[in-house]
KOLDREN-624435 format. One record per residue (C-alpha): residue number from 1; residue in three letters; x, y, z. Coordinates in steps of 0.001 Angstrom, whole numbers. Example, Ala and Ser with C-alpha at 12.3 -4.5 7.8 and 13.67 -1.06 7.14 Angstrom:
PT   pos   code        xx        yy        zz
PT     1    ALA     12300     -4500      7800
PT     2    SER     13670     -1060      7140
% end
This chain:
PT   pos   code        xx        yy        zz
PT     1    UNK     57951     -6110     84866
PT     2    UNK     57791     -6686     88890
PT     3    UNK     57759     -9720     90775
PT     4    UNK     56280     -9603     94235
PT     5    UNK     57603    -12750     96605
PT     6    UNK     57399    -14107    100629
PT     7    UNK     60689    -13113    102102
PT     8    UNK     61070    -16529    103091
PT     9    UNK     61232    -18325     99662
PT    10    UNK     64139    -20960     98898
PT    11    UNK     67627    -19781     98708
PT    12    UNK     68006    -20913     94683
PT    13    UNK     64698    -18842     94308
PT    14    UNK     66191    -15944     96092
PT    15    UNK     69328    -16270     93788
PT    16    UNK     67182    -15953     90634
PT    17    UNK     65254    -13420     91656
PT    18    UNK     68074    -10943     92890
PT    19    UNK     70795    -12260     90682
PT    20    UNK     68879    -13689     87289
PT    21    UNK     66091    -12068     86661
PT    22    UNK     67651     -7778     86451
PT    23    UNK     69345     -8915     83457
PT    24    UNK     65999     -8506     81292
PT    25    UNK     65385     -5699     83452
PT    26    UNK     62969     -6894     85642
PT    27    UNK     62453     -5777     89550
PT    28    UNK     61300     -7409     92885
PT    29    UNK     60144     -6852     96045
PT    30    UNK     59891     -8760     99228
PT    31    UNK     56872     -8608    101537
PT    32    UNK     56220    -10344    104855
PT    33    UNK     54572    -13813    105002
PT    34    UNK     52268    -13143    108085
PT    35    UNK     51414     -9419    107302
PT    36    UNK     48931     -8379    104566
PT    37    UNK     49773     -4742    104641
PT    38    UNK     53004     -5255    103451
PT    39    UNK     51547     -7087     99839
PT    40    UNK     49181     -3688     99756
PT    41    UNK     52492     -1243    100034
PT    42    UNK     54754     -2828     97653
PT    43    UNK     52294     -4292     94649
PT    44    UNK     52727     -1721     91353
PT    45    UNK     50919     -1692     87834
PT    46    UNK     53908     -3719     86621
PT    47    UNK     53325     -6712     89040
PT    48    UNK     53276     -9202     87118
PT    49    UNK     53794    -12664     89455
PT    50    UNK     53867    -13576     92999
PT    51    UNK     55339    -16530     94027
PT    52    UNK     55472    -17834     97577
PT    53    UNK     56476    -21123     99810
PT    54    UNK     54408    -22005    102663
PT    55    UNK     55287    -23631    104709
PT    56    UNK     58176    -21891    103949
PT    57    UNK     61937    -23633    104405
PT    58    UNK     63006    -23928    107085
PT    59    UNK     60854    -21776    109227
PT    60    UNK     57670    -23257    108369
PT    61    UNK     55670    -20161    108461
PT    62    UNK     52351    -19921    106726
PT    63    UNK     51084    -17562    104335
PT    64    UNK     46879    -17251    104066
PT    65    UNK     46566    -18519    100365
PT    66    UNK     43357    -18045    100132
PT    67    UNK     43549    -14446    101028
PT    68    UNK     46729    -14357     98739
PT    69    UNK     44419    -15727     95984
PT    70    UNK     41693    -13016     96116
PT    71    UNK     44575    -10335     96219
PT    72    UNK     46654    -11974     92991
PT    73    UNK     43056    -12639     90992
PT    74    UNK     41715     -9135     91469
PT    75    UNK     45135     -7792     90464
PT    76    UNK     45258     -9774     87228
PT    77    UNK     48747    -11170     89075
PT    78    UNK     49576    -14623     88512
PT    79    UNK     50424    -16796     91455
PT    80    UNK     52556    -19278     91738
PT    81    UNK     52888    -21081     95090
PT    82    UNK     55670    -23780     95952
PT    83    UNK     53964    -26504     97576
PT    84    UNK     56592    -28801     98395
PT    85    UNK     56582    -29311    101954
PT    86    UNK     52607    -29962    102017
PT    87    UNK     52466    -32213     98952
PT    88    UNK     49441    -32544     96670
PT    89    UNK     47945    -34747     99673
PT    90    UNK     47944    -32100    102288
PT    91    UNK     47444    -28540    100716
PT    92    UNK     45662    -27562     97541
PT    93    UNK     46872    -23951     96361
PT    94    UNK     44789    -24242     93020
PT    95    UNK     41584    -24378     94925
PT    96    UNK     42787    -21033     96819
PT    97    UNK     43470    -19117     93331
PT    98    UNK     46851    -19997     92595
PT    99    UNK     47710    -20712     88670
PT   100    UNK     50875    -22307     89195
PT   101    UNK     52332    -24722     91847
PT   102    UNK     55533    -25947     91917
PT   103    UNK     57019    -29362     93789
PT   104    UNK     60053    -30602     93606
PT   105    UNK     60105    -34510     93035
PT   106    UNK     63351    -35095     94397
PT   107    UNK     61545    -34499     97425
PT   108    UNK     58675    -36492     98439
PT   109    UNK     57037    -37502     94999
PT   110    UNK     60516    -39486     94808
PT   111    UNK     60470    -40515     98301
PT   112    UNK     63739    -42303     98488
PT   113    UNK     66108    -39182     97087
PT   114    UNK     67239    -41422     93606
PT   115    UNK     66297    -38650     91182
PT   116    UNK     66361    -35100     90484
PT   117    UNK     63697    -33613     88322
PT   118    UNK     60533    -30933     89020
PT   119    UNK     56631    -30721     88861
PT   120    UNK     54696    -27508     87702
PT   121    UNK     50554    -27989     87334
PT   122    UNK     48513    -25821     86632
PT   123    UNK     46293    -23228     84199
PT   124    UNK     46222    -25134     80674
PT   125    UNK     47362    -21861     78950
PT   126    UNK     50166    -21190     80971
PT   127    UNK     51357    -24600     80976
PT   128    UNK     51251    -24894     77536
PT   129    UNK     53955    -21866     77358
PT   130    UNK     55936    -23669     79572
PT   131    UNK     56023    -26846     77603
PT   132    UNK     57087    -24827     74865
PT   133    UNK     59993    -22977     76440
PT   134    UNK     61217    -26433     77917
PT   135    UNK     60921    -28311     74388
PT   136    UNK     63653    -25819     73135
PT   137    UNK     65351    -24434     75619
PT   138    UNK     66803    -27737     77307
PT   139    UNK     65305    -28443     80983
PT   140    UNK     63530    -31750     80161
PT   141    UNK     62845    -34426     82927
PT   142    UNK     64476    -37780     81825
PT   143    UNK     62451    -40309     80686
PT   144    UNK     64019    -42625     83116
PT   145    UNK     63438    -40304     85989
PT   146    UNK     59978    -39502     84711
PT   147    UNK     59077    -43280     84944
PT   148    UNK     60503    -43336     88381
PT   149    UNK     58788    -40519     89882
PT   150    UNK     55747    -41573     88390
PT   151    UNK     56022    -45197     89778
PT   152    UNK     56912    -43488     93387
PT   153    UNK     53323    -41813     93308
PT   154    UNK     51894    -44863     93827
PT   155    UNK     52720    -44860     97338
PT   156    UNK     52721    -41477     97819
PT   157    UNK     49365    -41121    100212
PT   158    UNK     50612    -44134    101915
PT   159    UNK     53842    -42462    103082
PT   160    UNK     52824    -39232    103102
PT   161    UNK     50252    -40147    106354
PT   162    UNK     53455    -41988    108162
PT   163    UNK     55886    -38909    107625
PT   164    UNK     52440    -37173    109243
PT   165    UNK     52125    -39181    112265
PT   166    UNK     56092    -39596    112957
PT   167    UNK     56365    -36029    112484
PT   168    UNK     53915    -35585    114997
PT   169    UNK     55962    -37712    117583
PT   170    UNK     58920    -35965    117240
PT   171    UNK     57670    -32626    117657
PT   172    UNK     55744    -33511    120975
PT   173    UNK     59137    -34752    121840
PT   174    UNK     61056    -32204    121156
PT   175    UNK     58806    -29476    123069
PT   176    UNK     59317    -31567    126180
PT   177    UNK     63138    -31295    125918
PT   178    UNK     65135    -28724    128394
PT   179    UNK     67277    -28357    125201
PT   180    UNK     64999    -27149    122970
PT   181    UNK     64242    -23535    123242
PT   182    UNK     61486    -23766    120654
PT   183    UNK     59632    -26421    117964
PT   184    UNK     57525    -25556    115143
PT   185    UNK     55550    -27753    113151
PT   186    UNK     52435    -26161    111770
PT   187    UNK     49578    -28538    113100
PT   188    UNK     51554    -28070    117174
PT   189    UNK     49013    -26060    118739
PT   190    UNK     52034    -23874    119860
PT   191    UNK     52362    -22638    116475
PT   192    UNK     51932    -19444    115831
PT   193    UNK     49854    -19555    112708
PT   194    UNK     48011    -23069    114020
PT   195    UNK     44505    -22180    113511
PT   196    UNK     45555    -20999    109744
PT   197    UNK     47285    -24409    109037
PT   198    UNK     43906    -26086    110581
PT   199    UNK     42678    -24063    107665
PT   200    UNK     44719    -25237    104340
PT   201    UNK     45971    -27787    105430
PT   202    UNK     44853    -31162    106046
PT   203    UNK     47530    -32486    108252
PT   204    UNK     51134    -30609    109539
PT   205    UNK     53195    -32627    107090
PT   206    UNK     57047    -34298    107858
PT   207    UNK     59086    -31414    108855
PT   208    UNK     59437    -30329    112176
PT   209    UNK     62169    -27186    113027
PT   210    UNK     63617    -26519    116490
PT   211    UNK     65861    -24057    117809
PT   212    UNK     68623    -25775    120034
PT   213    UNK     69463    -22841    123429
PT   214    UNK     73494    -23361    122704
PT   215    UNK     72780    -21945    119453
PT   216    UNK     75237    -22871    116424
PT   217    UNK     78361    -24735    118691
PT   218    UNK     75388    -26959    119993
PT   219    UNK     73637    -27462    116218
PT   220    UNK     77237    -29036    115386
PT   221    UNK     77578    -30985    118506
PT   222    UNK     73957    -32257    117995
PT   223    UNK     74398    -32999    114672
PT   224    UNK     77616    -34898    115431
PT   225    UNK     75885    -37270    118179
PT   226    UNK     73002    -38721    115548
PT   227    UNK     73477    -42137    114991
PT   228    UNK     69966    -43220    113160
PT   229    UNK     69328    -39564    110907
PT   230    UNK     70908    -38787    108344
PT   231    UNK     73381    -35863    107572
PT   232    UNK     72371    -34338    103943
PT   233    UNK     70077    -31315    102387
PT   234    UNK     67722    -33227    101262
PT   235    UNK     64340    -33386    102672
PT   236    UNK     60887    -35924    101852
PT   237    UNK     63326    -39228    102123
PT   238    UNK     62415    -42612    103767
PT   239    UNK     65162    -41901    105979
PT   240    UNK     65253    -39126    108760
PT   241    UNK     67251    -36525    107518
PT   242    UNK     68567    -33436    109933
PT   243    UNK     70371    -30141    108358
PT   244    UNK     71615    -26995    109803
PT   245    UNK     70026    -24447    106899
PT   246    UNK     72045    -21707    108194
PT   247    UNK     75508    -24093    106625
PT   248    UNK     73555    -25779    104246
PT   249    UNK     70597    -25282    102204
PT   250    UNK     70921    -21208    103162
PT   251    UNK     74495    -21057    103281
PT   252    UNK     74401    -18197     99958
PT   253    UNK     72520    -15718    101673
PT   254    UNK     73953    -13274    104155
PT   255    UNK     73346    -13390    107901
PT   256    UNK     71047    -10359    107740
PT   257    UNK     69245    -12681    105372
PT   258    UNK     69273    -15576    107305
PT   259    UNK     67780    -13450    110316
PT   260    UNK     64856    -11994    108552
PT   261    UNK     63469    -15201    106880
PT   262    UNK     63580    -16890    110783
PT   263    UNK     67118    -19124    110072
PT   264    UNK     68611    -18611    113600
PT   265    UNK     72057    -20154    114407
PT   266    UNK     70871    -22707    115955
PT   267    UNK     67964    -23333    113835
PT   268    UNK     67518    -27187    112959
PT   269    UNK     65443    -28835    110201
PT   270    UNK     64254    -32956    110179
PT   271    UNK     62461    -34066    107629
PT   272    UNK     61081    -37413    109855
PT   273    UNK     61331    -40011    107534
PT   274    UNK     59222    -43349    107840
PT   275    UNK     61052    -45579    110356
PT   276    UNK     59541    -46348    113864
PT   277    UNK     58491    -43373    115496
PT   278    UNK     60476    -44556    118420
PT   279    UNK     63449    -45145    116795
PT   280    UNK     63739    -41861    115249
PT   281    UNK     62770    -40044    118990
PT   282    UNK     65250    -42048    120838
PT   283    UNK     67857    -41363    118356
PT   284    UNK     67023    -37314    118582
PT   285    UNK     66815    -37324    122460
PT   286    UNK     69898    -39426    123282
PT   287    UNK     71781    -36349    120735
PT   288    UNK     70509    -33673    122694
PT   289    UNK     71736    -34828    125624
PT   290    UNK     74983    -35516    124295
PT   291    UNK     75052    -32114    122891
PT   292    UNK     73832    -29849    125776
% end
């Protein structure tokens, strides 16, 4: 069997794929996120599953799911789509074709980073298999942790819009910093796939990426001068969280692979949490200065 995957998936997805999965003899193949024509070149009769992120971590680029779903469903290909940065509230993969979608609910389902536990939804069939292979093969949620993540989606539009609008702040921000040689956030009209996020998605969500000009010495200085954000790998929390991907979250892949999924040296993630908008700003401008 083949899988077919966006370059830019999740470094503990990468590690399955390339480490995990040729044990039971089974291949992959990386295409490019923004370019169809690669998906056409390296699909085969053995294809089996796609799975993609978007907006992918940390580069938030965009893949076109519903052109993904017409391409998986006439293949017979199942797709599964990682929808973790958009949340159920903001992007809908199943009504694009996708059978599977994954969240994590350590992320924003939890909200406040207390538990560690995942979400799959999707075609009844398929989940059924998977309910099966869980039951006796060990990866079970804890009913404690179910309970809590289930309690947290109570509030889950209701934060969802402030991470949304603080995001917002903080990348308009950032774009006006001398600092800052670029920002993405998928609903900044500077994006490069904007009109595509206007598309599937129904706001930009609470991540916002920048690229700091001194490159990796500056990430560290920058990082060093926050006083408000936090310092940790998570992402979705009340609290403003910053990371350096290239030391953290993508640390196991090579520098070649950093490059080619968009993880530059001085490549910096924030998940903008849900304190005042102004607070969070301040705290990020007053560090860039310090840094530069």
């Amino acid at each position: 069997d083949h899988v077919l995957a966006s370059r830019s998936v999740f470094g503990s997805t990468h590690q399955i794929l390339s480490r995990i999965l040729p044990r039971w003899g089974i291949s992959y193949d990386y295409a490019e996120i923004a370019r169809p024509e690669t998906w056409e070149e390296l699909v085969r009769p053995q294809t089996r599953l796609c799975i993609v992120e978007t907006p992918s971590n940390p580069a938030l680029d965009l893949i076109d799911l519903a052109w993904l779903g017409d391409f998986c469903r006439s293949r017979g290909i199942i797709l599964v789509v990682d929808n973790v940065f958009a949340t159920p509230l903001l992007q809908n993969p199943i009504a694009f074709g996708a059978n599977i979608v994954m969240h994590s609910a350590t992320k924003y389902i939890d909200g406040q980073g207390r538990g560690i536990g995942g979400v799959l939804v999707g075609d009844h069939a398929l989940m059924q298999d998977l309910i099966f292979f869980t039951r006796h093969s060990g990866p079970s949620l804890s009913p404690f942790n179910a309970w809590m993540f289930s309690k947290s989606l109570e509030t889950l539009p209701l934060r969802v819009e402030r991470h949304c609008d603080n995001a917002e702040k903080v990348a308009a921000a950032l774009g006006q910093h001398p600092q800052v040689a670029f920002v993405k956030y998928p609903h900044l009209p500077s994006h490069p796939q904007y009109e595509l996020a206007k598309r599937q998605m129904r706001r930009g969500g609470g991540i916002v990426t920048f690229e700091l000009k001194g490159g990796v010495a500056q990430g560290r200085r920058f990082l060093d001068a926050l006083h408000l954000c936090s310092l940790t790998a998570n992402l979705g929390d009340s609290r403003t969280i910053a990371t350096h991907p290239a030391s953290t979250t993508h640390s196991s892949l090579t520098e070649a692979e950093r490059l080619a999924v968009g993880i530059t040296p001085g490549l910096v993630r924030v998940s903008v949490g849900l304190e005042h908008p102004d607070d969070i700003v301040a705290d990020i401008v007053q560090a860039l200065d310090v840094s530069g």
